[in-house]
C-alpha positions as CSV (number, residue, x, y, z in Angstrom):
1,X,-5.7,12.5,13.0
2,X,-5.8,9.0,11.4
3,X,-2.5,6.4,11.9
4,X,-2.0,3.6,9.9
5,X,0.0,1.1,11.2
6,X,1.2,-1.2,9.1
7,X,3.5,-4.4,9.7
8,X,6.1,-5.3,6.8
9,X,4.7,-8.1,4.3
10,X,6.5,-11.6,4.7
11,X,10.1,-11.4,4.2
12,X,12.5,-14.3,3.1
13,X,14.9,-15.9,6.1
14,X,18.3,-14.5,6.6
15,X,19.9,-17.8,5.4
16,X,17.8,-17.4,1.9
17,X,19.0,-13.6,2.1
18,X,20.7,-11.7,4.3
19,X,18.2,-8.5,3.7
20,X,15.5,-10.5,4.1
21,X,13.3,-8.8,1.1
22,X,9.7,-9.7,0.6
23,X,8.6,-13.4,-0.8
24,X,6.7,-13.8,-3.9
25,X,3.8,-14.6,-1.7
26,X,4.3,-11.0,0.1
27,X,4.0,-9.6,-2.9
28,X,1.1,-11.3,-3.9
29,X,-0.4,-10.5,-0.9
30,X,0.9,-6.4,-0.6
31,X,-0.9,-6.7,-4.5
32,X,-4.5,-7.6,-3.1
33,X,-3.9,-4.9,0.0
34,X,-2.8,-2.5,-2.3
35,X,-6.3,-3.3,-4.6
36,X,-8.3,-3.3,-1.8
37,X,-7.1,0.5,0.1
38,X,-6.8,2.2,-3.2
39,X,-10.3,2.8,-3.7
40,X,-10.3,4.2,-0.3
41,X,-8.7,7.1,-1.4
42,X,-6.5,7.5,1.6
43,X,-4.0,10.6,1.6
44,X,-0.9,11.0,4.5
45,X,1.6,13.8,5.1
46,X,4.1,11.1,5.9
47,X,4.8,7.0,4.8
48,X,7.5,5.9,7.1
49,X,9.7,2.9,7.3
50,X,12.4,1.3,9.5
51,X,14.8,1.3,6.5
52,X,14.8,-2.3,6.6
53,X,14.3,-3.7,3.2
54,X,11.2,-5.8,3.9
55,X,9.4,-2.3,5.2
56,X,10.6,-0.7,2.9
57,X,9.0,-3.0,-0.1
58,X,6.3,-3.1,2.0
59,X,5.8,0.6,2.2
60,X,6.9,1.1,-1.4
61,X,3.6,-0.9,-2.7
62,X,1.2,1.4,-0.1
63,X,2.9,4.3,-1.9
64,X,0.8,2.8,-4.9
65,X,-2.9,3.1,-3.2
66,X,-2.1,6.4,-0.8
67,X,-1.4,9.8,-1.9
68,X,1.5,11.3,-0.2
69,X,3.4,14.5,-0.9
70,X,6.4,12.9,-0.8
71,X,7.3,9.1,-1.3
72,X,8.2,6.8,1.7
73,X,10.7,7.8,3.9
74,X,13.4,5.9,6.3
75,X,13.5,7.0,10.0
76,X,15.2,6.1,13.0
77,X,12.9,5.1,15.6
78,X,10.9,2.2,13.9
79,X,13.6,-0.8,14.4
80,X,11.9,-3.8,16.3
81,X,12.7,-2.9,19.5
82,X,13.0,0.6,19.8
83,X,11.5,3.0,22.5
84,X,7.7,3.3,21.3
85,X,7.8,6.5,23.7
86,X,9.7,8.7,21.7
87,X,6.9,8.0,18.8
88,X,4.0,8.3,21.2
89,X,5.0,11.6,22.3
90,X,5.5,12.9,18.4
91,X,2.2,11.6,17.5
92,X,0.7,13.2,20.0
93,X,1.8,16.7,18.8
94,X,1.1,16.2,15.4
95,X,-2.1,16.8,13.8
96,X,-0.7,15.0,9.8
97,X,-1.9,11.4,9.1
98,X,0.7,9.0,9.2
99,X,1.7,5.6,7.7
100,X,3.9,3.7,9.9
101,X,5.3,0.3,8.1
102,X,7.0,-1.3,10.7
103,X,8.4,-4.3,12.9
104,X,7.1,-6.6,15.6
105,X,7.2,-6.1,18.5
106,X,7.2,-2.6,18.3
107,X,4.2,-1.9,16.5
108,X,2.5,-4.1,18.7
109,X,3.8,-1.9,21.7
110,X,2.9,1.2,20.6
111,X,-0.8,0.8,19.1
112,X,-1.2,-0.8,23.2
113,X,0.8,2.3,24.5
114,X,-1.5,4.8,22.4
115,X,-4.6,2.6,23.3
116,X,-4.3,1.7,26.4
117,X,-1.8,3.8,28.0
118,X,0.6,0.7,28.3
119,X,3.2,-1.3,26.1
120,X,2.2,-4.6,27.0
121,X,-1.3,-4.8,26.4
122,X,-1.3,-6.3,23.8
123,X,-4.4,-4.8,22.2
124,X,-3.7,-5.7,18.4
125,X,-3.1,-8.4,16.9
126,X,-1.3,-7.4,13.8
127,X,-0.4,-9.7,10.7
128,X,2.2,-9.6,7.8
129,X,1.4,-7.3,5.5
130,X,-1.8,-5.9,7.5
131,X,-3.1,-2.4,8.0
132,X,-4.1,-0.8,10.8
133,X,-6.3,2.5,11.1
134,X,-6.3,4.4,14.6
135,X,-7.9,7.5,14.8
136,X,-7.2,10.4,17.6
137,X,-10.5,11.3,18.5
138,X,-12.3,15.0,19.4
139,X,-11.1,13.9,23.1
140,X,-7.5,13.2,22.4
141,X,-8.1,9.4,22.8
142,X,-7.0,6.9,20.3
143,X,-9.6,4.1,19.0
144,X,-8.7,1.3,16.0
145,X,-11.2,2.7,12.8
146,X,-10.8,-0.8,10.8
147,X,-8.1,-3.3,10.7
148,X,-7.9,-5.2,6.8
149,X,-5.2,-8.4,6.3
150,X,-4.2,-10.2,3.3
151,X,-5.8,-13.5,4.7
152,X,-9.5,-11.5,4.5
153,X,-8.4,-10.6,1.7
154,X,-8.1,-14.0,-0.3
């Protein structure tokens, strides 16, 4: 099983809008990600978002480069600080690759939680509009595959 855990591209302040969609730059940026995963030819059962607007923009332009039976879907459970646990413990029955396009800190705590076995490790450093592959090993163990960012990217 492969996760890709992705955090939304760089949204505008509240005080420029209160839905804080994605910048110019973002998009700029989600463009060359988008350029650069497509010929990878990745495929999910699922693309999920936190239904904020700036993951779902974000997950809206991976729809582009990643085939998916169904486009991206809002879910409860993916809000910035919301119980990583609950997710842990779906992933670990589920045998679909997944596309997660969330929020800090919570993506943060869960790629430590499946890595590690603990929230606050820390193991990732993730970045706007930057993908992260895990993969669920033959032992049941999670380990990062490849990490890409728009500032590689450039």
């Amino acid at each position: 099983m492969k996760l890709y855990l992705v955090q939304h591209a760089k949204a505008t302040t509240e005080q420029q809008d209160p839905q804080r969609p994605l910048t110019e730059e973002a998009k700029r940026d989600m463009a060359k990600v988008v350029g650069f995963i497509g010929p990878l030819d990745l495929s999910v059962d699922a693309l999920w978002h936190s239904g904020k607007k700036r993951a779902e923009q974000t997950a809206e332009f991976l729809a582009q480069a990643v085939k998916i039976e169904t486009g991206p879907t809002a879910r409860d459970g993916l809000a910035p600080n919301d119980d990583v646990t609950v997710l842990r413990d779906e992933l670990a029955a589920s045998r679909h690759d997944i596309m997660i396009v969330g929020h800090m800190p919570s993506l943060s705590r869960l790629a430590s939680l499946l890595l590690t076995g603990t929230e606050s490790a820390d193991t990732v450093a993730f970045k706007n509009g930057g993908v992260v592959c895990l993969q669920r090993n033959e032992r049941n163990r999670w380990q990062i595959d490849w990490i890409v960012t728009p500032e590689i990217l450039r």
